[in-house]
mmCIF file of the C-alpha atoms, coordinates in Angstrom:
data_MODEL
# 
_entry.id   MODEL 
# 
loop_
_atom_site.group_PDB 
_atom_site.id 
_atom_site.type_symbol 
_atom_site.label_atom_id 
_atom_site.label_alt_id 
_atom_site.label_comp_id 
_atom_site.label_asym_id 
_atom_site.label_entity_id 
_atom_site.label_seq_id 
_atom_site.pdbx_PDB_ins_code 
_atom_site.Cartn_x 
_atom_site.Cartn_y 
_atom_site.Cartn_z 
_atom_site.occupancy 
_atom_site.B_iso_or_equiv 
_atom_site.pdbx_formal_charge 
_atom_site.auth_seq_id 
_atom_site.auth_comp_id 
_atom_site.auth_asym_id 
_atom_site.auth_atom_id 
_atom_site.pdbx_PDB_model_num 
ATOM 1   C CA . UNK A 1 1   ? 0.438   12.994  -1.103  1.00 0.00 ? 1   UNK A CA 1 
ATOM 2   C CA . UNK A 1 2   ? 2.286   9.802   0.484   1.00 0.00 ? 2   UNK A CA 1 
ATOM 3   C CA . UNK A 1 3   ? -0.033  9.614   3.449   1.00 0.00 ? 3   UNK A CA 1 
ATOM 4   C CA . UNK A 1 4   ? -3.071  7.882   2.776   1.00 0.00 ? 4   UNK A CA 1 
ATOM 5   C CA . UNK A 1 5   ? -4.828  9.579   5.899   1.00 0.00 ? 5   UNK A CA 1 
ATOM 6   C CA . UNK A 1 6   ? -4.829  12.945  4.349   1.00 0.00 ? 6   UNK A CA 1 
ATOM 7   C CA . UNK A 1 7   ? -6.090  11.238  1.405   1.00 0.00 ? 7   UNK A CA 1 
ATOM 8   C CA . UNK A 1 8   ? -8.856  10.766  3.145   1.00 0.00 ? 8   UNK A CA 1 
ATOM 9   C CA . UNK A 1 9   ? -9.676  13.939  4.214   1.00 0.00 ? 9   UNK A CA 1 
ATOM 10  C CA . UNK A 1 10  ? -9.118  15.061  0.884   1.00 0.00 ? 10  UNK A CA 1 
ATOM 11  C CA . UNK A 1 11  ? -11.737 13.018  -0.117  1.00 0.00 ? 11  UNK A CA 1 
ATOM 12  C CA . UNK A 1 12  ? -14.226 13.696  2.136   1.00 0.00 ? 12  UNK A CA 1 
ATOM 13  C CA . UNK A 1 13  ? -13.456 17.572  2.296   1.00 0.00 ? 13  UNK A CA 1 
ATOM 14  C CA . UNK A 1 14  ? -13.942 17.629  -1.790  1.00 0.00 ? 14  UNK A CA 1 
ATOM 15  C CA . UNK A 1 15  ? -17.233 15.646  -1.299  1.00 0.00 ? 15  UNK A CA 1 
ATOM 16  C CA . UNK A 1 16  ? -18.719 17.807  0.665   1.00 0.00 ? 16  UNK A CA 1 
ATOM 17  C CA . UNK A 1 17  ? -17.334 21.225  -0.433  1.00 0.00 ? 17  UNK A CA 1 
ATOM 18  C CA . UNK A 1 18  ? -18.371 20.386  -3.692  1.00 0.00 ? 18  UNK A CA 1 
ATOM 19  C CA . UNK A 1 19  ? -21.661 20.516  -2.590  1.00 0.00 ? 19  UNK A CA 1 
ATOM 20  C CA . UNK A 1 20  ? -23.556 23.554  -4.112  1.00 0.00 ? 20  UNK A CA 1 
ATOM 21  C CA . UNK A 1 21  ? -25.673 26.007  -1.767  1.00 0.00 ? 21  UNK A CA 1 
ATOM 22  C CA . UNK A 1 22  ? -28.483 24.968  -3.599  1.00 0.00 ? 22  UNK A CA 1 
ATOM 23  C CA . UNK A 1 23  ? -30.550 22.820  -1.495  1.00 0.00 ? 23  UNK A CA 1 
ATOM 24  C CA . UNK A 1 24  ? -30.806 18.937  -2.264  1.00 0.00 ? 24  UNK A CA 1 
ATOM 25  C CA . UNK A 1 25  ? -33.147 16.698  -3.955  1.00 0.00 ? 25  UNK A CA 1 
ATOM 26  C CA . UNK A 1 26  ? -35.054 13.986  -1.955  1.00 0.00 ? 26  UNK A CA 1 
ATOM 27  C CA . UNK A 1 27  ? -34.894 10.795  -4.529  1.00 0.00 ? 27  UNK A CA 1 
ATOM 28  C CA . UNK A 1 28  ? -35.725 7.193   -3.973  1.00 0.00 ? 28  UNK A CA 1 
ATOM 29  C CA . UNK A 1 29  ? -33.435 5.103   -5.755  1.00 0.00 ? 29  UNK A CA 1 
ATOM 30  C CA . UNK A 1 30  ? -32.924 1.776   -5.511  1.00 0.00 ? 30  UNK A CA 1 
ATOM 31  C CA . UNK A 1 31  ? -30.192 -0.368  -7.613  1.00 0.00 ? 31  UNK A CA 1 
ATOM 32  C CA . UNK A 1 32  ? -29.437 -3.926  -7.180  1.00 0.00 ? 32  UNK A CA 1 
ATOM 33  C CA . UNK A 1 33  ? -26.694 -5.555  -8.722  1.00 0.00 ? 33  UNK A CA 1 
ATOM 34  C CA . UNK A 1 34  ? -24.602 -8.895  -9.467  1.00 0.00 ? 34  UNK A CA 1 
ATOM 35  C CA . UNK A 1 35  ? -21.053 -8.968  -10.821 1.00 0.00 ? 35  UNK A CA 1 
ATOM 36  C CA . UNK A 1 36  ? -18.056 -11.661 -11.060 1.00 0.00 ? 36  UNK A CA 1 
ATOM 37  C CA . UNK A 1 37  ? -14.738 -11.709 -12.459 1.00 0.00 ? 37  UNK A CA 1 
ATOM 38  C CA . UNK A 1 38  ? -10.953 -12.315 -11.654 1.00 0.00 ? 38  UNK A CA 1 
ATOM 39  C CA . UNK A 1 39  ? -9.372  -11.332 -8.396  1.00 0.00 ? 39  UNK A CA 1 
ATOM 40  C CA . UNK A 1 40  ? -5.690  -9.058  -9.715  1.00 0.00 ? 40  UNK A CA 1 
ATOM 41  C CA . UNK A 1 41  ? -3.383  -10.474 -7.705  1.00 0.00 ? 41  UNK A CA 1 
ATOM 42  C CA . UNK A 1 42  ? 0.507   -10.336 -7.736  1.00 0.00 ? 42  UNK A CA 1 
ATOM 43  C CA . UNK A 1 43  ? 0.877   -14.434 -7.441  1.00 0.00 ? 43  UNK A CA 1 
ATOM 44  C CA . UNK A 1 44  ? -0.347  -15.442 -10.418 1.00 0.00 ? 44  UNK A CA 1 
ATOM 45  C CA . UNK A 1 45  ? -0.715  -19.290 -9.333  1.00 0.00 ? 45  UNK A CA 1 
ATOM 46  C CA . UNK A 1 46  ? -3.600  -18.686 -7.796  1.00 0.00 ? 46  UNK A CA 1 
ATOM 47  C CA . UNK A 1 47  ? -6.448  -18.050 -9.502  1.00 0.00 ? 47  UNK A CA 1 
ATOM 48  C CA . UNK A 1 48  ? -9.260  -16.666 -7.629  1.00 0.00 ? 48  UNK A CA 1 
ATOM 49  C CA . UNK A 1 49  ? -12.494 -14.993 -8.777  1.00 0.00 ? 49  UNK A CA 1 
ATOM 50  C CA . UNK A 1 50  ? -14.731 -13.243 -7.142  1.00 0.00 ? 50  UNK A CA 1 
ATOM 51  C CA . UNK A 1 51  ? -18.433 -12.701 -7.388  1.00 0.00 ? 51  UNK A CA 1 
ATOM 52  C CA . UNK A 1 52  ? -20.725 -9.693  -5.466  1.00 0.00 ? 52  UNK A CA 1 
ATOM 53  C CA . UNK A 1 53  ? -24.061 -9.192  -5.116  1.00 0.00 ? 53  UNK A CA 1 
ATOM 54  C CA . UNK A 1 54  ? -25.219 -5.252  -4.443  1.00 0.00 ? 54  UNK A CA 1 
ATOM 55  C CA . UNK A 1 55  ? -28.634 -3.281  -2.735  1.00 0.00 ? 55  UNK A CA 1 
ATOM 56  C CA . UNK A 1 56  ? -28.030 0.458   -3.222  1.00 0.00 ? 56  UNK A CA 1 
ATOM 57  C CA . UNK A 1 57  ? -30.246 3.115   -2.088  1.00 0.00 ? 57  UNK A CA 1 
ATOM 58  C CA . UNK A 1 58  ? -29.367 6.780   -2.856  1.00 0.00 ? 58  UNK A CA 1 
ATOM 59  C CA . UNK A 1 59  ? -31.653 9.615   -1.100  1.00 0.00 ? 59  UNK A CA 1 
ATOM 60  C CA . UNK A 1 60  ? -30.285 12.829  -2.037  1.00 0.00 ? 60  UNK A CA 1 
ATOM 61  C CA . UNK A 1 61  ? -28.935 14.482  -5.074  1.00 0.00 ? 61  UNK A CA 1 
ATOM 62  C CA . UNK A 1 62  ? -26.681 17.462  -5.345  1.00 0.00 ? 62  UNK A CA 1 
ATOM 63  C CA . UNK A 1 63  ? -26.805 19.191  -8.950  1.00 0.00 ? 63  UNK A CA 1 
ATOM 64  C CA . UNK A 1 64  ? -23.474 20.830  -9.033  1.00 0.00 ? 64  UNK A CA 1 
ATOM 65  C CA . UNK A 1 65  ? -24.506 23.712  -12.095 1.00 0.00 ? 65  UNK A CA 1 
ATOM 66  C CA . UNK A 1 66  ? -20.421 24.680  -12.027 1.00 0.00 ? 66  UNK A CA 1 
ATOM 67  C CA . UNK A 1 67  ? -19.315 21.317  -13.626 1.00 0.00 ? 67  UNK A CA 1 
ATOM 68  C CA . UNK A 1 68  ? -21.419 20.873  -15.713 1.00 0.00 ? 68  UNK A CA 1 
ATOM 69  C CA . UNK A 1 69  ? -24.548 18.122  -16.128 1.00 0.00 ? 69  UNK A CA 1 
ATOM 70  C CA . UNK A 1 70  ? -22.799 17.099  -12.975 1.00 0.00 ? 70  UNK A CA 1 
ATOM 71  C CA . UNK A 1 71  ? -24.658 15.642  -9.487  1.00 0.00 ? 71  UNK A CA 1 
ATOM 72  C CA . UNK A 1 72  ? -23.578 14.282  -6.145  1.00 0.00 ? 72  UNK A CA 1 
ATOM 73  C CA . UNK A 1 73  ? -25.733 11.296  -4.820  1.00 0.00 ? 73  UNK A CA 1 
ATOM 74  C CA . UNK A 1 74  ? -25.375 10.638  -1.035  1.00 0.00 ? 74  UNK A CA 1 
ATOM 75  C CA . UNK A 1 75  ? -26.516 6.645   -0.765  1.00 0.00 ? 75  UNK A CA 1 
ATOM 76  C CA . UNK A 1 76  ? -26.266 3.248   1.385   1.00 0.00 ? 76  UNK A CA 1 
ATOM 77  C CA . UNK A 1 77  ? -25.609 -0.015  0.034   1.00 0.00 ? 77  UNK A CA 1 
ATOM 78  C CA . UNK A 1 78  ? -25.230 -3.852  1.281   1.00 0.00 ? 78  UNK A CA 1 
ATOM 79  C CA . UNK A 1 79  ? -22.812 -6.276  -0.498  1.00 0.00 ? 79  UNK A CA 1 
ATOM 80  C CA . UNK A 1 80  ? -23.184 -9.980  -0.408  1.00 0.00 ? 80  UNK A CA 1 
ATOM 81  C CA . UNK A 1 81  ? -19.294 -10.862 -2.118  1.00 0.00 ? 81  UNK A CA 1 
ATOM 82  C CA . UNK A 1 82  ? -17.776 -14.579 -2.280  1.00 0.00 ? 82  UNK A CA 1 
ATOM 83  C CA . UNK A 1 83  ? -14.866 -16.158 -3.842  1.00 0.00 ? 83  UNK A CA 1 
ATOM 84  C CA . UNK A 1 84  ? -14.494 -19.720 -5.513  1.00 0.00 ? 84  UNK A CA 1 
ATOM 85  C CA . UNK A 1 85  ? -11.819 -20.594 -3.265  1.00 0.00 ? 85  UNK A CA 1 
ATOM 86  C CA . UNK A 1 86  ? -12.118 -23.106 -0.224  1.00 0.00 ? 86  UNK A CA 1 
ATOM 87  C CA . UNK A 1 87  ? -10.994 -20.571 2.369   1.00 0.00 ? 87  UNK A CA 1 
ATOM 88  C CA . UNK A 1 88  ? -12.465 -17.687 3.512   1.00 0.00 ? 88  UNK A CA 1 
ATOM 89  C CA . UNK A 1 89  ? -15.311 -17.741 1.598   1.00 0.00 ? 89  UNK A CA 1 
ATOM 90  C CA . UNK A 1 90  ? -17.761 -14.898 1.518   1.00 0.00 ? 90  UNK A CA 1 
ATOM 91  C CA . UNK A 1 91  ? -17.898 -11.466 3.290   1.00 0.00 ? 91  UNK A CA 1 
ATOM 92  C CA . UNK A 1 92  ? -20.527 -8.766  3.358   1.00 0.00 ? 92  UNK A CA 1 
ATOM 93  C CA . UNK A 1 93  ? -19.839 -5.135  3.065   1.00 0.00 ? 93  UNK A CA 1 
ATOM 94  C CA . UNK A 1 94  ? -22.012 -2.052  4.751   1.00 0.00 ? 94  UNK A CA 1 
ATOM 95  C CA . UNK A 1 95  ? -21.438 1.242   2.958   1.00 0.00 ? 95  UNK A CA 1 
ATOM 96  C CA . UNK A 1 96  ? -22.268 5.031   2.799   1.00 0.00 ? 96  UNK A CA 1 
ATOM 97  C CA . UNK A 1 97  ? -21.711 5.973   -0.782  1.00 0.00 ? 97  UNK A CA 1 
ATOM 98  C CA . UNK A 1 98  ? -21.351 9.453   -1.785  1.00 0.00 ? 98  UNK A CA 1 
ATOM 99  C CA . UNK A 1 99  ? -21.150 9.413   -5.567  1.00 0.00 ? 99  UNK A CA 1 
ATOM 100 C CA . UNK A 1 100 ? -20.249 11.756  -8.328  1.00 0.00 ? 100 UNK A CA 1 
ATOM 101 C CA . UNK A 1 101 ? -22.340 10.868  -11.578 1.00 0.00 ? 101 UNK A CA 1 
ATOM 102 C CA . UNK A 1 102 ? -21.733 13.404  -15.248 1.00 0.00 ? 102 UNK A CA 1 
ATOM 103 C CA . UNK A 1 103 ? -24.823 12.881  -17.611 1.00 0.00 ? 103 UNK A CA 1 
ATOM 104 C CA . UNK A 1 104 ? -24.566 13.368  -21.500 1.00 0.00 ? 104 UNK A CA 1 
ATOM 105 C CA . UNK A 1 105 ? -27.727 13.508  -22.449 1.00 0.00 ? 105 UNK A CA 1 
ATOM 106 C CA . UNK A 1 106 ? -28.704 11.395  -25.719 1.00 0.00 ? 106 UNK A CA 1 
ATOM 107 C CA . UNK A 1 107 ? -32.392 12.359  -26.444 1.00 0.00 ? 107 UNK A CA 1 
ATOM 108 C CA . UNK A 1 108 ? -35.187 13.145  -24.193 1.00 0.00 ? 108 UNK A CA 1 
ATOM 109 C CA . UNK A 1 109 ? -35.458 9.538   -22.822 1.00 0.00 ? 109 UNK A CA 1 
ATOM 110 C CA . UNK A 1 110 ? -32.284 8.584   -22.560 1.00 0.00 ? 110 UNK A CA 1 
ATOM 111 C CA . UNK A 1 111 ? -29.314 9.824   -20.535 1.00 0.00 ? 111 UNK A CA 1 
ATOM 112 C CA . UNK A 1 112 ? -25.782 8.603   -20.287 1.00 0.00 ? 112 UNK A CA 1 
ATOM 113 C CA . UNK A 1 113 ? -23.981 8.510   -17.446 1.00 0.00 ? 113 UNK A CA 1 
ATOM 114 C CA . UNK A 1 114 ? -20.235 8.639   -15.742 1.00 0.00 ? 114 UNK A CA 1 
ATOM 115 C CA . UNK A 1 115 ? -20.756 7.086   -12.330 1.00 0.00 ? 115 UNK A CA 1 
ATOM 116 C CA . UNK A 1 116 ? -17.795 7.579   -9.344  1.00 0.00 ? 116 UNK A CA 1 
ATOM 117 C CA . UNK A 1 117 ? -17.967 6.482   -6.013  1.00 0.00 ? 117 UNK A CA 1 
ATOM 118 C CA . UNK A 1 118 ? -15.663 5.927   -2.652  1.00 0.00 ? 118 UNK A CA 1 
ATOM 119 C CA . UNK A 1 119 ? -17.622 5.254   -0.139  1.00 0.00 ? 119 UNK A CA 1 
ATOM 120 C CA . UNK A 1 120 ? -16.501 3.926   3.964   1.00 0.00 ? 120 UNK A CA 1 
ATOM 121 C CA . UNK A 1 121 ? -17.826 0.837   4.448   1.00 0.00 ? 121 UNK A CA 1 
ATOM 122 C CA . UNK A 1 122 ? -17.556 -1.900  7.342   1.00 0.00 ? 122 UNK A CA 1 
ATOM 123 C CA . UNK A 1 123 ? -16.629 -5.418  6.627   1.00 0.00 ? 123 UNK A CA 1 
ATOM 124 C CA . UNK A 1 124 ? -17.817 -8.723  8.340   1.00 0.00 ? 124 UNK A CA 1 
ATOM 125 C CA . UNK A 1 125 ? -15.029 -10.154 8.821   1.00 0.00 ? 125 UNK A CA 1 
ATOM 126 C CA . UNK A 1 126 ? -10.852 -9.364  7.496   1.00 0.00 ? 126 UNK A CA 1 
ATOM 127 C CA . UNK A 1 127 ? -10.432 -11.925 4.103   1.00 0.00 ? 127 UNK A CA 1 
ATOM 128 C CA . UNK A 1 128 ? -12.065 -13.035 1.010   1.00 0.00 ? 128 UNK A CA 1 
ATOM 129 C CA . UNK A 1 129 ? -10.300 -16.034 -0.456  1.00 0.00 ? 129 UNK A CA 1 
ATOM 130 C CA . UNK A 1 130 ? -6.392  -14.998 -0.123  1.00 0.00 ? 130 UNK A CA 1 
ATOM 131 C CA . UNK A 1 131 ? -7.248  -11.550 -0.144  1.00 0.00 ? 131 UNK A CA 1 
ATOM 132 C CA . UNK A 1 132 ? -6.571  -10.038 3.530   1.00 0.00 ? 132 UNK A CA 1 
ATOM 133 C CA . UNK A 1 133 ? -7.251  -6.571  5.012   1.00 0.00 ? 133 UNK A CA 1 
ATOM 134 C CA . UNK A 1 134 ? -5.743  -4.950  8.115   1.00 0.00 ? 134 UNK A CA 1 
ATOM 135 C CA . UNK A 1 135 ? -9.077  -3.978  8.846   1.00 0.00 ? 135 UNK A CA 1 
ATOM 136 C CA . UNK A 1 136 ? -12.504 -4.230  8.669   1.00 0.00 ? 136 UNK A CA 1 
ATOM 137 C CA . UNK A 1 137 ? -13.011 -0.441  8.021   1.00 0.00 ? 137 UNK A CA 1 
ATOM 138 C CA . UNK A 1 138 ? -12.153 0.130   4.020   1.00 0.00 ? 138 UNK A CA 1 
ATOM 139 C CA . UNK A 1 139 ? -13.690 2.274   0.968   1.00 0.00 ? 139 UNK A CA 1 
ATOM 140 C CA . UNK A 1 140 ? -16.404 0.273   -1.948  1.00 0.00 ? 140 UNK A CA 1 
ATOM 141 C CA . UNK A 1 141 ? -14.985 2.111   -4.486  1.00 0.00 ? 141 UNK A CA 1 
ATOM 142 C CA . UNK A 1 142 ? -16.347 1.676   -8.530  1.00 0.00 ? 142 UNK A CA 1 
ATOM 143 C CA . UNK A 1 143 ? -15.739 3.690   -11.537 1.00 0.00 ? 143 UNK A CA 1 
ATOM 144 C CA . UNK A 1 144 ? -19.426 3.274   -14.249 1.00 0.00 ? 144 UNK A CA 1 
ATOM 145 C CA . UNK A 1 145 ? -21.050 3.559   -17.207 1.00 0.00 ? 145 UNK A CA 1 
ATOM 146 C CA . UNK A 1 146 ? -24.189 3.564   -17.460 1.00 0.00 ? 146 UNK A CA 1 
ATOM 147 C CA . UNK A 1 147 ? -27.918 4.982   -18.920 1.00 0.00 ? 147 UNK A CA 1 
ATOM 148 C CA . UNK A 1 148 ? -30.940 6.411   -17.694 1.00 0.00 ? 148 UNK A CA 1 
ATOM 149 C CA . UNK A 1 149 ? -33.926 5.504   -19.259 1.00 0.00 ? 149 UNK A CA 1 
ATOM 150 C CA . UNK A 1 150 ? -37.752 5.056   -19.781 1.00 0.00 ? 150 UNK A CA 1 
ATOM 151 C CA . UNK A 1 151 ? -40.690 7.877   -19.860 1.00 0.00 ? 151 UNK A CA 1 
ATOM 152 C CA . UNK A 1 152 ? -39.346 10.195  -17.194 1.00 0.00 ? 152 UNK A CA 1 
ATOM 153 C CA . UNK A 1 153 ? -35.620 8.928   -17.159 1.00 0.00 ? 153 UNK A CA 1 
ATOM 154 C CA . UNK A 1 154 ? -37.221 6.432   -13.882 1.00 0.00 ? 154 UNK A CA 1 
ATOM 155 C CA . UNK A 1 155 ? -35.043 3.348   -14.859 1.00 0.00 ? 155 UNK A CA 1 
ATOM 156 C CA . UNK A 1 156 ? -31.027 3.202   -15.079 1.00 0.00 ? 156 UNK A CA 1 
ATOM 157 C CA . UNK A 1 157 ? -28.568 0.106   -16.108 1.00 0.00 ? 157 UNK A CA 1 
ATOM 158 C CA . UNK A 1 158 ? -25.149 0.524   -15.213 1.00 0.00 ? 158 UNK A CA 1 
ATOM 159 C CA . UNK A 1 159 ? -21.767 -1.430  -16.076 1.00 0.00 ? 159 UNK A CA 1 
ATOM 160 C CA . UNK A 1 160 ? -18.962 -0.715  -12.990 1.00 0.00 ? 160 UNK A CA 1 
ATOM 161 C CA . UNK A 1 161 ? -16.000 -2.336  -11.945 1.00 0.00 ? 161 UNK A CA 1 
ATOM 162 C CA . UNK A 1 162 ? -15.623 -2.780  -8.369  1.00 0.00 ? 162 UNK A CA 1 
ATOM 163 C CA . UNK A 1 163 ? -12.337 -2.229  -5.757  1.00 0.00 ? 163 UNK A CA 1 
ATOM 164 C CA . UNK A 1 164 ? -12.754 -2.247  -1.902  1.00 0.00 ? 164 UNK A CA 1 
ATOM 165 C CA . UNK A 1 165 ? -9.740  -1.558  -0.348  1.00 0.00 ? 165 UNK A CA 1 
ATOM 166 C CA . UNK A 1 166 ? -8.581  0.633   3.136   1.00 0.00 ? 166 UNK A CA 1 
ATOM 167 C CA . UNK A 1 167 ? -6.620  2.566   0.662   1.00 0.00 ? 167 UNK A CA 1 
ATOM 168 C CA . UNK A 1 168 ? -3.549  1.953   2.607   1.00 0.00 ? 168 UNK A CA 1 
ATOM 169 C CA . UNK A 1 169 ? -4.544  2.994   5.745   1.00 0.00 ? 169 UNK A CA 1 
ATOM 170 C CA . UNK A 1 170 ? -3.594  -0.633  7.525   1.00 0.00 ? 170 UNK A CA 1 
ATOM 171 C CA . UNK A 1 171 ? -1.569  -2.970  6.308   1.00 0.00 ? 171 UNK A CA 1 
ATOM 172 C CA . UNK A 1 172 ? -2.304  -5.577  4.690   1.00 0.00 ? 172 UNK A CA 1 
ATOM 173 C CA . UNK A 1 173 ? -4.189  -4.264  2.387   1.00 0.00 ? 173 UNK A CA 1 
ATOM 174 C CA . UNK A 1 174 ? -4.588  -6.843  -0.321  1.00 0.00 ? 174 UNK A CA 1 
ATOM 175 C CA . UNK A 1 175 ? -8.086  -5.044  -1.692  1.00 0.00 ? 175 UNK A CA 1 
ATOM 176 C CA . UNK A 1 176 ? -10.475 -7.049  -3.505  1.00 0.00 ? 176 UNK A CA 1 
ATOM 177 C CA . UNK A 1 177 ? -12.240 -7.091  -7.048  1.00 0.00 ? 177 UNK A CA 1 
ATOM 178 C CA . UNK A 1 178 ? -15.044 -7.355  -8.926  1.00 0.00 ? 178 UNK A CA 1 
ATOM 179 C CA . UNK A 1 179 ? -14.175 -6.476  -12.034 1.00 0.00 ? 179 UNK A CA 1 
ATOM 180 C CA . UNK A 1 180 ? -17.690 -6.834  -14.064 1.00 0.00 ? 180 UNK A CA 1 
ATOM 181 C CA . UNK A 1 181 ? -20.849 -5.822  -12.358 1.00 0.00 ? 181 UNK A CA 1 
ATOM 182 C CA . UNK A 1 182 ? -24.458 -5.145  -14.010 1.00 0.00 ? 182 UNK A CA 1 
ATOM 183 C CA . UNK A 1 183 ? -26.728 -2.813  -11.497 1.00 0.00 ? 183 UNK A CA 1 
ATOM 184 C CA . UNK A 1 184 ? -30.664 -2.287  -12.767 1.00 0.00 ? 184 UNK A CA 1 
ATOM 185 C CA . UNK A 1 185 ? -31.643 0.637   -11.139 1.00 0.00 ? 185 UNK A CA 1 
ATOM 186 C CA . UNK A 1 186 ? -35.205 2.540   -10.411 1.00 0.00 ? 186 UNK A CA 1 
ATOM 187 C CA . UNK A 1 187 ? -36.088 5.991   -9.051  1.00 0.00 ? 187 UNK A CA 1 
ATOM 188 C CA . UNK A 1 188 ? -39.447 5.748   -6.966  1.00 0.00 ? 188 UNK A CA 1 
# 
């Protein structure tokens, strides 16, 4: 699939086919996050790193019963990102984030957790360091690991590693990283 458009659709067709017919769960649950690490870049002379910090809030949650301990979380989030190079400093990042999450449970209080997510998001403005975009539209995509914990599973910590990108919809499309990110996260 060479065109990154249907990609797209794929994406958000799966996301919300895989929805299951039972009805949603109402949750309050609020992450916030800080992460840093080395922009991958193809010109190696320059070394740029950047650093993020998150606010996500997830409302609902699909269990999908046919894959397993498997849920969808439909979310927002806000993204404060800079870069420790002199030019085009910072840039903040508004995003819907529909994510898949696959729980292995590992006693009563404490869950494990796969965490996926590619959610469209809005950029302030096209750059971060040397990093350029063709557009301000792109996807805050991160692959996770993380655990629930506490009494009633209320508390989560999370490792992900962070990509936004327009996944080749407009060129350039440079993308930026954040390789190592730590979210603490608590359902109200």
């Amino acid at each position: 699939m060479n065109n990154p458009l249907k990609l797209v659709a794929l994406w958000f067709i799966l996301t919300f086919v895989a929805l299951p017919s039972a009805s949603a769960q109402d949750i309050r649950r609020i992450a916030v996050g800080a992460g840093h690490g080395p922009q991958w870049v193809v010109n190696k002379t320059i070394e740029q790193h950047n650093s993020v910090i998150d606010v996500n809030f997830f409302f609902k949650e699909y269990p999908i019963p046919r894959l397993g301990r498997s849920s969808l979380l439909l979310g927002v989030g806000y993204s404060y990102l800079w870069t420790n190079e002199d030019v085009n400093r910072d840039n903040q990042v508004i995003s819907f984030i529909p994510a898949y999450r696959y729980y292995f449970d590992i006693s009563e209080k404490i869950k494990m957790f796969i965490h996926l997510a590619a959610g469209p998001s809005v950029m302030s403005s096209y750059d971060l360091g040397y990093e350029e975009q063709g557009s301000k539209f792109v996807f805050n995509n991160y692959i996770g690991l993380g655990m629930r914990f506490g009494q009633n599973n209320e508390w989560e910590f999370s490792f992900v590693w962070r990509h936004l990108s327009n996944a080749g919809l407009v060129q350039p499309n440079d993308g930026y990283d954040v390789p190592f990110t730590f979210m603490l996260g608590r359902v109200f």
